[in-house]
Rosetta silent file (secondary structure, phi, psi, omega in degrees, C-alpha in Angstrom):
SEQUENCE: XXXXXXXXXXXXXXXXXXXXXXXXXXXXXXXXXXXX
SCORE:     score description
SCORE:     0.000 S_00000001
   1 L     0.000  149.380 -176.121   -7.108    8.007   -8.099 S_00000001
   2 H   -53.152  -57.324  174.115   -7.887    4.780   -6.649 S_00000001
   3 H   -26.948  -56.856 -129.556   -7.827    6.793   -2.703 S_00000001
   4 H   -99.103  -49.589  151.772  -10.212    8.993   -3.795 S_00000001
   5 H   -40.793  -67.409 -167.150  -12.951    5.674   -5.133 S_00000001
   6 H   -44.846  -45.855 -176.355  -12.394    4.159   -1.830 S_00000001
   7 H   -52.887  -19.985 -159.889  -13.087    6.983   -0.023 S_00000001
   8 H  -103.042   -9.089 -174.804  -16.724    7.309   -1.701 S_00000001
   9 L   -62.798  158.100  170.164  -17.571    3.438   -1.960 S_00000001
  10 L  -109.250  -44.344  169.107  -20.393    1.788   -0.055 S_00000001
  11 L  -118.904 -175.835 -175.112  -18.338   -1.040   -0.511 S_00000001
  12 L  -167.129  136.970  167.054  -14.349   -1.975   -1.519 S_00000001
  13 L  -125.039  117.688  160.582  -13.723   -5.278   -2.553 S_00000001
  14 L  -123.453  142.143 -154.560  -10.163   -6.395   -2.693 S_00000001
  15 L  -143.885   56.344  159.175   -8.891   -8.789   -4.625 S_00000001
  16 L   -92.668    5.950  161.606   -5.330   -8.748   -5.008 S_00000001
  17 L   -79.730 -170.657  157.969   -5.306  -12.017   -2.541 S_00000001
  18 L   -79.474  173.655 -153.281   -6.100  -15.090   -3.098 S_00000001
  19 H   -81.147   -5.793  161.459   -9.234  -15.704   -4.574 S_00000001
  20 H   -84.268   -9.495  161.215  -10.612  -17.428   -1.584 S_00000001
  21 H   -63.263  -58.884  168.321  -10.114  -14.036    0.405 S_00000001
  22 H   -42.085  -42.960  161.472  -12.066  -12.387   -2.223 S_00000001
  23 H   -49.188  -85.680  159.712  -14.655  -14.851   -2.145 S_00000001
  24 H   -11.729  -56.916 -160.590  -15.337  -14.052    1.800 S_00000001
  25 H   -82.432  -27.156  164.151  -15.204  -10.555    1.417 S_00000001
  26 H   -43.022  -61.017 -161.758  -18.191  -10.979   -1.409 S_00000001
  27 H   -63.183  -47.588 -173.305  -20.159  -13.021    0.827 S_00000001
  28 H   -62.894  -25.840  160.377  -19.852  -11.030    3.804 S_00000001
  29 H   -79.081  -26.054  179.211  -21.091   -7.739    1.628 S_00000001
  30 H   -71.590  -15.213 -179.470  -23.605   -9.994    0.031 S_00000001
  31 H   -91.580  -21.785 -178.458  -24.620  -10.848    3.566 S_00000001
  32 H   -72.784  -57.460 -160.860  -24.842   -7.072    4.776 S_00000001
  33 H   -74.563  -43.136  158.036  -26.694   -6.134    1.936 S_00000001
  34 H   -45.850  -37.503  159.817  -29.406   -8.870    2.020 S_00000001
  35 H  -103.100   -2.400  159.191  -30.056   -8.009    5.285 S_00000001
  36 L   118.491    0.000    0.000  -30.647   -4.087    5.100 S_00000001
C-alpha cells in the first residue's frame, strides 16, 4: 500500500496538485539533496 511507501521514503513527492506545487516540492528536495 501506498502508507506503507511513504512510510520508508527518503523523500514523497506529491503531485496530485497543480503542477506548479509539484514543481516546488522538486526543487526544494533537489535543494536538500545538493546540499548534503
Amino acid at each position: 500500500p501506498l502508507s506503507k511507501k511513504i512510510a520508508i521514503a527518503d523523500y514523497v513527492i506529491d503531485n496530485n496538485g497543480r503542477k506548479n506545487d509539484t514543481r516546488k516540492q522538486v526543487k526544494k528536495i533537489w535543494e536538500e539533496m545538493k546540499n548534503g
